[in-house]
Backbone as numpy.savetxt, mean C-alpha at the origin, in Angstrom:
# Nx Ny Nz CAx CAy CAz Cx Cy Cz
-0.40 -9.64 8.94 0.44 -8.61 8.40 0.26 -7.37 9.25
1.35 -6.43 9.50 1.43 -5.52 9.98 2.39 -4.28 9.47
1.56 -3.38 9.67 2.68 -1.69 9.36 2.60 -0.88 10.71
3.64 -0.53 10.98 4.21 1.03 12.29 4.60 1.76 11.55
3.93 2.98 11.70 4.54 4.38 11.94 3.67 5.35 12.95
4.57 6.37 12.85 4.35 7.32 13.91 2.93 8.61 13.55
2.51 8.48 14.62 1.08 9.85 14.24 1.63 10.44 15.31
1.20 11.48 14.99 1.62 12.75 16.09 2.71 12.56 17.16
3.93 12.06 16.71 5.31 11.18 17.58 4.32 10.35 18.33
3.69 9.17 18.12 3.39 7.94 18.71 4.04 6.40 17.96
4.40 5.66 17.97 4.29 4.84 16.86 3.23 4.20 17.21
2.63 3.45 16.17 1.65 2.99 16.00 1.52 1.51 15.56
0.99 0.57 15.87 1.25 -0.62 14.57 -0.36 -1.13 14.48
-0.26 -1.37 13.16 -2.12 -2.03 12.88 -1.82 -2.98 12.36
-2.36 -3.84 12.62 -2.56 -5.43 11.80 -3.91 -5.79 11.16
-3.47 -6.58 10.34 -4.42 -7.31 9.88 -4.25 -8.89 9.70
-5.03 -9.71 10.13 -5.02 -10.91 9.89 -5.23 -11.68 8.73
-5.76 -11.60 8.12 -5.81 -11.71 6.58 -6.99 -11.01 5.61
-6.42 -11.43 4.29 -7.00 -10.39 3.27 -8.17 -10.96 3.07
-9.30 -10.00 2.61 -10.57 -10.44 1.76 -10.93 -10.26 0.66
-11.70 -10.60 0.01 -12.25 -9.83 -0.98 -12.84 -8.64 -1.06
-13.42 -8.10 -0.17 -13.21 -6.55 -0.17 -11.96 -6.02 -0.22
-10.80 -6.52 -0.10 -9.72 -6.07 -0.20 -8.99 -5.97 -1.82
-9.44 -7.42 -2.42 -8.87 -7.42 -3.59 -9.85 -6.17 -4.78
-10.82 -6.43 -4.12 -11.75 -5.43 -5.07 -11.25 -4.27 -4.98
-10.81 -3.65 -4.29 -10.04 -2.39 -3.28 -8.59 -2.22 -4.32
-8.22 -3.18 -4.48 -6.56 -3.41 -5.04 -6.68 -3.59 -6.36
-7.60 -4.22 -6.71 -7.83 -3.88 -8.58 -8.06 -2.97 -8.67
-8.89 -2.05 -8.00 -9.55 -0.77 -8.70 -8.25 -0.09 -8.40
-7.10 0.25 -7.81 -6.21 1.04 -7.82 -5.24 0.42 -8.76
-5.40 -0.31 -8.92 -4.31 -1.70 -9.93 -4.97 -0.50 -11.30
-6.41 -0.44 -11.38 -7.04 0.08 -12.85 -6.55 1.61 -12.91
-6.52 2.37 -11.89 -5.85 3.99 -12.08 -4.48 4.04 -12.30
-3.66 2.90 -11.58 -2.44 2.86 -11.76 -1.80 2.64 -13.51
-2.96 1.70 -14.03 -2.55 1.42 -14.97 -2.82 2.46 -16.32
-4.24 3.26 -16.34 -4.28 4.60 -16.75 -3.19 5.29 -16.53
-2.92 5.48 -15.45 -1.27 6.51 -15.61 -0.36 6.24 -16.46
0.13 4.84 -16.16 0.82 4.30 -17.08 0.89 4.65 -18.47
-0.40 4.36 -19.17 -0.63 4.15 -20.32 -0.48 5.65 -21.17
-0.73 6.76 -20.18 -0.97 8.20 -20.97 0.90 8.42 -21.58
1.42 8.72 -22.51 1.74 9.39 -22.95 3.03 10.34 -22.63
2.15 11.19 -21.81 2.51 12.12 -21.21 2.19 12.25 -20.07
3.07 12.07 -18.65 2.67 11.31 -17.44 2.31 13.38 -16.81
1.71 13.31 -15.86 1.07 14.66 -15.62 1.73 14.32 -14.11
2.42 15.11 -13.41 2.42 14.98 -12.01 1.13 15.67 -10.66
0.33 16.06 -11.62 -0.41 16.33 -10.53 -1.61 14.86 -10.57
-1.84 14.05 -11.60 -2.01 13.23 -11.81 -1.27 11.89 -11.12
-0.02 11.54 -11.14 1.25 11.22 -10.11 0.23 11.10 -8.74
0.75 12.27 -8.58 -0.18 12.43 -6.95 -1.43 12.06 -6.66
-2.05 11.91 -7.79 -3.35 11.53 -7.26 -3.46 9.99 -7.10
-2.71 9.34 -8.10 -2.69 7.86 -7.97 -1.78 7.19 -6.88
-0.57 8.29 -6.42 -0.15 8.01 -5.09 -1.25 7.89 -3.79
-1.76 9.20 -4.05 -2.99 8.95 -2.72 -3.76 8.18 -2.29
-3.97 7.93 -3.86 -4.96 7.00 -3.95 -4.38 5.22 -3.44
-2.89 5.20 -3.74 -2.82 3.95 -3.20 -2.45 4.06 -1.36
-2.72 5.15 -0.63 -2.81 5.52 0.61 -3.80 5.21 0.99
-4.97 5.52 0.04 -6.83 5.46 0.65 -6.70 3.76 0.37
-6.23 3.06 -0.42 -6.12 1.49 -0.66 -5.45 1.12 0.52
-4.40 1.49 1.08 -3.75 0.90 2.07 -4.75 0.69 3.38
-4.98 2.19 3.75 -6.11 2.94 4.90 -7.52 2.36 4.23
-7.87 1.66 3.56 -9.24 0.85 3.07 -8.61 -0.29 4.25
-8.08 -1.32 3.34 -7.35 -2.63 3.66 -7.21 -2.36 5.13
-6.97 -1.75 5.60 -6.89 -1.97 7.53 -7.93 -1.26 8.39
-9.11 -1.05 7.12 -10.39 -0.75 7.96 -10.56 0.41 8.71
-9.70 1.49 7.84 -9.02 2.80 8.30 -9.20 3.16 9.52
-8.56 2.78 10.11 -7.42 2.33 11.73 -6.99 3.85 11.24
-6.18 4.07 10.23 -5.57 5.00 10.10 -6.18 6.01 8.95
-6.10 7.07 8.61 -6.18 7.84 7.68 -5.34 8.07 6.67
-5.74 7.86 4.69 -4.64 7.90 3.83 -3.34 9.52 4.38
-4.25 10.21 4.12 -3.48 11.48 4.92 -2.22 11.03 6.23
-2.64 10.13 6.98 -1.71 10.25 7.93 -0.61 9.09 7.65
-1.11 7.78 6.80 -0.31 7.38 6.37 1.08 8.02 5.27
0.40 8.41 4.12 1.35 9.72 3.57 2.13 10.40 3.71
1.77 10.95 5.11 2.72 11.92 5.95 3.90 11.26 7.14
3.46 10.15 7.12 4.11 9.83 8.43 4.51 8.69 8.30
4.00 7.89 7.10 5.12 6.24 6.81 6.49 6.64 5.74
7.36 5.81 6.41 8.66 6.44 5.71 9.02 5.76 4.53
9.33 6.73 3.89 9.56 5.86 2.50 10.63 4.66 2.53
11.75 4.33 3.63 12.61 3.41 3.25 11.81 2.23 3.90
10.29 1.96 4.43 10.04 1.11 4.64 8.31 0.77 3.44
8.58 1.75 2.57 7.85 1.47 1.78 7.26 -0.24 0.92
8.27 -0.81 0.72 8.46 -2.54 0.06 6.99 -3.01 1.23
7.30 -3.00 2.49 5.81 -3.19 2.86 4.53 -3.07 2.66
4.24 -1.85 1.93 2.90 -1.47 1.46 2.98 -2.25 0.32
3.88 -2.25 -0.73 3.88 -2.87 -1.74 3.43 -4.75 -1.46
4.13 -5.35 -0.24 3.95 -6.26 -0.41 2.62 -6.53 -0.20
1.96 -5.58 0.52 0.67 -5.80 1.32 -0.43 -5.51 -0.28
-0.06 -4.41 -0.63 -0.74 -4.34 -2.36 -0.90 -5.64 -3.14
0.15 -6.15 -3.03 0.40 -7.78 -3.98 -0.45 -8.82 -3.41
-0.72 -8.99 -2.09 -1.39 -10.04 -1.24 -2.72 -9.71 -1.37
-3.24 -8.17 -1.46 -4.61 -7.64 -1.95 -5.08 -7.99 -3.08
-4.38 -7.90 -4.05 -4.31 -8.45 -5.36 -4.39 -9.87 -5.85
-3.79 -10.66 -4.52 -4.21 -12.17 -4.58 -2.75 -12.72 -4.92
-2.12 -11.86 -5.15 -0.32 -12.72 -5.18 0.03 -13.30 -3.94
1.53 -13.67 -3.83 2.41 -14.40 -2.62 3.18 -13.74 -2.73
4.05 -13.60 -1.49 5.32 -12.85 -0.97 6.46 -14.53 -0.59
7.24 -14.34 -1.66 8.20 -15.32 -1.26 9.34 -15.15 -0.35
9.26 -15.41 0.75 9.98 -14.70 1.49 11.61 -15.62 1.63
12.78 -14.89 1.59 14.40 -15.05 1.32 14.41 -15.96 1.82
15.04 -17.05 1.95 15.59 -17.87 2.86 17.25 -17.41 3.45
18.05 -18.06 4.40 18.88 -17.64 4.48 20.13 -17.98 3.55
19.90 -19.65 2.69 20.12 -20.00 2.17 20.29 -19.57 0.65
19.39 -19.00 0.29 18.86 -18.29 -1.16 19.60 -16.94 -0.76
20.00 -16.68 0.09 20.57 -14.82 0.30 22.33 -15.01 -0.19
22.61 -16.31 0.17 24.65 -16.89 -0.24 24.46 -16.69 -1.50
């Protein structure tokens, strides 16, 4: 698996070859803040932000911070966001079923 974006106008791409269990441990515990947010009530946005970051420092964990949550944040674009997500799910121990061309008709 791999993510590009740009640091200081460079692009960049980091890979990883596959997930570990340091990874999933990494992805529950943000799986557990995520789900605190959830649960309150009354959602707080400075709170928001923190569980955003926090799934930045999960991302920048998972690739052995190659990169910094900070620079990921700033500099991965949100319309290619579904990537981090998928990479979250595979941390977590899920599958990415990927379209066929067939399944897209």
């Amino acid at each position: 698996m791999e993510i590009s974006f740009k640091i200081e106008g460079k692009m960049m791409t980091f890979s990883k070859d596959k997930i570990y269990f340091r990874d999933n441990i990494r992805a529950v515990k943000h799986q557990i803040i995520q789900g605190k947010y959830f649960e309150e009530e009354i959602n707080d946005p400075e709170k928001y932000e923190e569980m955003q970051i926090d799934f930045c420092r999960m991302i920048a964990d998972i690739f052995n911070n190659e990169f910094s949550a900070e620079q990921l944040r700033d500099n991965f674009l949100l319309e290619d966001r579904e990537r981090l997500e998928e990479i979250y799910i595979l941390a977590l121990g899920g599958t990415i079923k990927k379209e066929t061309d067939e399944e897209k008709k």
